[in-house]
C-alpha positions, 0 to 999 in steps of 0.5 A: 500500500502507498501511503503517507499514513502510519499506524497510530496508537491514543491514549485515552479517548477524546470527545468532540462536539460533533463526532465521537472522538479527535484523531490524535496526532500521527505516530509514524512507524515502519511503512509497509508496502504489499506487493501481493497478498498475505499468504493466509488470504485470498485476494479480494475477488473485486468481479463477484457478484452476490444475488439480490439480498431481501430489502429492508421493508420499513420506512428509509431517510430520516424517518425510520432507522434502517435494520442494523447488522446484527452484531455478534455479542462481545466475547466475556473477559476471562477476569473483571480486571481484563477488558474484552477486545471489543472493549480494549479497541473502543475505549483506547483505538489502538490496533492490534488491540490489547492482548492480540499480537501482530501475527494473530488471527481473530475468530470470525465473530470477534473480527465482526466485533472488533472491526465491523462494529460502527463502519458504514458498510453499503448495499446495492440493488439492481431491479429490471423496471417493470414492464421494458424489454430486457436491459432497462435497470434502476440501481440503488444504493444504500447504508445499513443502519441509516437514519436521522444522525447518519445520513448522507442526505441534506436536511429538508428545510421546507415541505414545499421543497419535498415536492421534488420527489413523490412516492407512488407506490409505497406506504405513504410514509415511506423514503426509500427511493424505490418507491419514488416516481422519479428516478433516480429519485430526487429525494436523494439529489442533494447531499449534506455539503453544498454542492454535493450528491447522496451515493443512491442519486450518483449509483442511480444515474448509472441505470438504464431507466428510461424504456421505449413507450409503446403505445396501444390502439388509440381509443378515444374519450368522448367529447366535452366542453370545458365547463362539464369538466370543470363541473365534475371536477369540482365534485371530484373534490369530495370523492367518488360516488362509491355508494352508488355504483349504479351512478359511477357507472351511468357518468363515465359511461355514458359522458367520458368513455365507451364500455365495449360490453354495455350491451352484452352480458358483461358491462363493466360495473366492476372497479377494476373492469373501469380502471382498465378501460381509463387507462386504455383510454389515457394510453392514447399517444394524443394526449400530453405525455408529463413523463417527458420533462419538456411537459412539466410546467403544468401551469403552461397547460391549466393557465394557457392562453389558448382555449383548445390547449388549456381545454385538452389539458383538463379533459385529461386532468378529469380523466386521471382524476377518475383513474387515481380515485378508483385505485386508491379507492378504500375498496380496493386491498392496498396489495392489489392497489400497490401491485398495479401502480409498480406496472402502470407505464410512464405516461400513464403513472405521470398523469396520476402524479398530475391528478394526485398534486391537483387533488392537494392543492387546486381547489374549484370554486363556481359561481351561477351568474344566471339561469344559463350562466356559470363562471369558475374561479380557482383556489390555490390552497397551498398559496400561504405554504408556497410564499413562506418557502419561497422566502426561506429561500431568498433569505438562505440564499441571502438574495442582494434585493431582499426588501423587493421580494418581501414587498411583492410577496406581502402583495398588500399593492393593488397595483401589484400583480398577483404574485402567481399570474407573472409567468408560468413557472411562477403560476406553476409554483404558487399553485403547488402543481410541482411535478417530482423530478427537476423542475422544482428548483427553476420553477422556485428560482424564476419565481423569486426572478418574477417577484424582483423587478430590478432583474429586467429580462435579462434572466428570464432564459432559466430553464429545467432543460438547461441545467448547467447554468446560472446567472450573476446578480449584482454582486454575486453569482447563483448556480443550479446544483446540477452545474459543475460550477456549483458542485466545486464552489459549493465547498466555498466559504460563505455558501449554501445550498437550497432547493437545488440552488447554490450561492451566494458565489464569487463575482465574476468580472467576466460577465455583466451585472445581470447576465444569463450563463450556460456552460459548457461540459463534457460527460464525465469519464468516470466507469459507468455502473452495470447490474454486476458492480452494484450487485456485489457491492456489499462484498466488494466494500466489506470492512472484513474483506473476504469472507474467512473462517479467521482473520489476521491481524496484519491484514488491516491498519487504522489509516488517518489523516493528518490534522496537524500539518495544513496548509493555508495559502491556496486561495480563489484568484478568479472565476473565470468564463469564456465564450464558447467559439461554436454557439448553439443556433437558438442561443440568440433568442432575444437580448439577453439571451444566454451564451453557452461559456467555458468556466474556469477558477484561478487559484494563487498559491505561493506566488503562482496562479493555479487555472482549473478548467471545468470541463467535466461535469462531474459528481461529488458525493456526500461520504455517510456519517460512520459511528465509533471510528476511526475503523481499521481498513483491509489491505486490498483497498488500496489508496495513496494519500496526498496533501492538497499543495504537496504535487496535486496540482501536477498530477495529471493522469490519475486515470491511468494510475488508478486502473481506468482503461484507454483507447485512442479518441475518436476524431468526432469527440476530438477532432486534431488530437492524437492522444489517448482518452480514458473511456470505460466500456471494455471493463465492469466499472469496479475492475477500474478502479485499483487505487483510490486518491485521498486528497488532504483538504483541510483547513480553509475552504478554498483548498476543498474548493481546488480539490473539487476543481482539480477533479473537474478539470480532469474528470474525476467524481470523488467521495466528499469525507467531513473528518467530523463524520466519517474515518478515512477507512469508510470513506476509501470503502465507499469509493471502492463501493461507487466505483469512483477513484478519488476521495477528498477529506475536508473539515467544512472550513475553518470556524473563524471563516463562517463570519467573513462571508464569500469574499473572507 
């Protein structure tokens, strides 16, 4: 093993505030370097695979704590005057433990004890999605033991923004991301430190999730008015008329759709026999299909200007709303209900996510005019909720006009706009018909826009189908968490993270005071997962290692990171964008309109000018918390450990180093260039990662800021470790887990930085 890191002994056991104890000081001993493994193992077997264990069936996240490991009990001490070795490991961390010798073996449920006990340990699951030809796979991940303390997830700061994801067929109370419509599921999208995603979003983006939509014969609705509908609508509020079958049957019947066996022996009075025809009737391929993110703006269709628009767009809400009534009706067994949801194709699934969210949040008021004469009136029931979530997020984001939102958003003006009839996305927000998936954050975004006059128009191109974008206001610049340069400035001092925004960030002198940016990427080279790497997850980051009948001591070491030695003279010099010299042809929409730019940081150091380019749009995932650590770590999970100024600037092929394969670049992807590109097809993604690099970035937040970049410039996703959470020994395994070769250690800054804000 390559490492600057020694074994190490403590004392006694030191507590900190926030984790259970301080990592001493580093007592360097003997390095030792394997060239291959001990004689009494067999090398780790990094292509197994293990078959789909049985998941945990309670409530995931941070509601309910996942099942533990079952932990074998710790071996009864010989004497009272003789801790066990559990208890010897704990209380003084010293490795080997008190009373094993170097060259000793430890039984199979001492090892459990002794090493196991607190290390995150990680499960992956490959499910096929239901209903697509062979190849179509949704991945998760997942800690055993999660909960509230020990989550990689970012705390929830409103219910409005839990809107980005929706549970469909789970319990109602339930988390895990397999219940979710969206997928991957965007509960999981954002880790703990800004900028930063959770290990289940960064495995589930390997998944092959979307599936062809094939389409049945076009059996068309019956015709209706817009008023009829709106009518029904409104008694829909209160519920089906399940009490009178007789009357569910005449209205659907004989005013939305056709029974192809009124007439016969059979006519369909049955629940499911009218669950079956809805669904026939909305598979038709005229209707608006909201799996598609183009489609989900939904205020664009119930607030369109267009009459014939807006009137097909309720037909099919009417539609799904008496398809979603009849399968969570109260007489359906929730077995048979959960069972048709998991089967029901996209389309179909997302107009339910459509009725389901109009159903909680719109409400239809009518008013009789005349003998002949109706009008309808709408009520956003989730108004007062959305306006308070909409400050939070101006405030957190310490937006530079923050008098102007809390003006409009009082909406006391009469000569004010309403705050929900300025745009669509604003209609959209203030209405609470957020569809789950990635909308949320531009909706809220454009909405706070909508609401600050000063913006112009200048920042009304912000859109859900350009994620890697952003814009400076003023004297900041706000980036949108799916933008690499909000994953690398999310470490930046001063910054936050919300509802899938990041800043307030550095200025930029390159782009006006009020200006629109998209930024150019390439796909990251990381390994793509397959099915096999996620299956063997779990035995490929075991803390044991291979599973054995004993375990020798010297196979394991307590690696640690070095508290003592930071350095402090990195710092952000300049953000620095460039066009672009090949534009989009609808760049120019307008004035104002986004020009697509290459980013770029500068970093002084020593006297010298650092550039990192970001180029690669690459992922930085949120180590889990572990418990009781630090925890020793397995020979085989090779790392080399480096000091953030100590050559990281030019190491220029860890690709290579790390075990990535390559081939010649095709002219297309580079055209000029000869040189070899790193790809990824040719192996299992976990075959190509050999070695981990852990990158020392602790002390003041611009070195995990150069960290990030420097994994940007040249293409590397990594694990983000907080050494107040998590040992070094969890987080390499974590990174043999996702298959990624980098781990950067940070401490969230330095405390005295919190004060000084983005500019120190």
């Amino acid at each position: 093993m390559t490492s600057d890191i020694g074994r190490w002994e403590l004392s006694q056991r030191q507590f900190d505030a926030n984790w259970g104890y301080q990592y001493p000081a580093l007592q360097l001993h003997g390095l030792k370097t394997r060239t291959s493994p001990v004689v009494t193992r067999t090398r780790v077997a990094r292509y197994g695979s293990l078959p789909s264990a049985q998941r945990p069936s309670s409530s995931g996240g941070e509601k309910m704590v996942l099942p533990s490991r079952s932990l074998g009990p710790p071996r009864r001490a010989e004497s009272y005057s003789h801790p066990t070795t559990l208890e010897e490991f704990r209380t003084h961390r010293r490795w080997p433990p008190a009373g094993c010798r170097q060259d000793d073996q430890l039984e199979a449920e001492e090892a459990e004890d002794v090493i196991c006990a607190g290390a995150s340990s990680f499960k992956g699951y490959s499910d096929e999605v239901p209903g697509a030809p062979p190849g179509y796979h949704r991945f998760y991940a997942v800690m055993e033991s999660e909960h509230q303390a020990r989550t990689d997830r970012t705390t929830c700061q409103q219910n409005a923004y839990k809107d980005n994801s929706l549970n469909l067929t789970g319990p109602a109370e339930s988390e895990f991301p397999w219940h979710s419509l969206d997928q991957p599921c965007m509960a999981y999208a954002f880790g703990k430190s800004a900028g930063t995603t959770t290990l289940n979003y960064f495995v589930s983006k390997s998944g092959n999730i979307l599936p062809p939509t094939i389409f049945v014969d076009e059996v068309k609705p019956r015709k209706l008015k817009l008023l009829p509908i709106l009518d029904r609508l409104q008694r829909l509020e209160h519920g089906l008329e399940e009490d009178d079958p007789e009357e569910m049957y005449r209205y659907l019947y004989s005013t939305l759709i056709e029974d192809p066996e009124r007439y016969g022996d059979h006519p369909h009075y049955e629940m499911e026999q009218q669950i079956a025809d809805l669904i026939t009737v909305l598979s038709s391929p005229s209707w608006i299909d909201f799996s598609s993110p183009k489609n989900q703006v939904i205020a664009k269709y119930f607030d369109a200007p267009d009459q014939s628009k807006k009137q097909e767009f309720f037909h099919q809400l009417l539609l799904s709303v008496e398809l979603y009534l009849r399968i969570h009706s109260a007489s359906r067994p929730e077995k048979a209900m959960r069972k048709l949801l998991i089967k029901l194709p996209p389309p179909i699934a997302w107009d339910l996510a459509v009725a389901q969210r109009w159903l909680e949040n719109m409400s239809i008021t009518k008013q009789r005019l005349s003998n002949t004469q109706s009008t309808f009136s709408f009520e956003l029931k989730s108004k007062t909720r959305q306006k308070e979530a909409l400050r939070i997020f101006a405030e957190t984001l310490k937006w530079p006009n923050m008098d102007e939102i809390e003006y409009v958003l009082e909406e006391t003006d009469k000569n004010e706009k309403p705050v929900e009839d300025r745009s669509a996305d604003a209609m959209s927000w203030f209405s609470g018909m957020v569809l789950p998936g990635r909308t949320l954050p531009w909706l809220i975004m454009n909405s706070l826009i909508d609401c600050d006059r000063d913006t112009g128009e200048c920042l009304r191109y912000l859109t859900h189908m350009q994620p890697a974008s952003g814009f400076q206001y003023r004297a900041n610049t706000y980036w949108s968490a799916s933008c690499i340069i909000g994953k690398v400035l999310g470490a930046a001092r001063g910054v936050t993270q919300i509802a899938g925004w990041i800043g307030p960030c550095i200025y930029t002198p390159d782009l006006k005071r009020t200006e629109c940016v998209r930024i150019r990427k390439q796909e990251s080279p990381d390994p793509k997962l397959t099915p096999k790497d996620v299956e063997s997850m779990e035995v490929r980051s075991n803390p044991l290692g291979p599973k054995e009948t004993s375990y020798p001591v010297d196979d394991y070491e307590v690696p640690m990171v070095d508290r003592d030695d930071v350095t402090d003279i990195i710092r952000m010099e300049k953000l620095s964008f460039v066009p672009a010299k090949e534009q989009p042809a609808n760049s120019r929409q307008g004035p104002g309109a986004p020009l697509l730019f290459d980013a770029a940081i500068f970093f002084a150091c020593g006297g010298e000018s650092w550039p990192m380019k970001l180029t690669y749009d690459v992922d930085f995932v949120n180590a889990f918390p572990c418990h009781q650590g630090p925890h020793v770590l397995f020979y085989d999970f090779s790392y080399r450990a480096i000091k953030i100024d100590e050559g990281l600037v030019d190491l220029h092929d860890w690709g290579r180093q790390s075990g990535r394969t390559s081939r010649p670049c095709s002219a297309r992807s580079s055209p000029g260039k000869k040189s070899m590109t790193l790809t990824t097809t040719n192996q299992l993604a976990h075959m190509q990662v050999k070695q981990v690099l852990v990158i020392e970035a602790l002390g003041v937040s611009d070195n995990e800021v150069f960290a990030r970049a420097w994994c940007a410039h040249h293409g590397h996703s990594a694990i983000v470790a907080n050494v107040k959470e998590t040992c070094m020994a969890c987080a390499i395994r974590e990174a043999y887990a996702a298959c990624v070769s980098v781990v950067i250690f940070t401490e969230g800054g330095k405390e005295e930085e919190r004060d000084k804000g983005i500019y120190g």
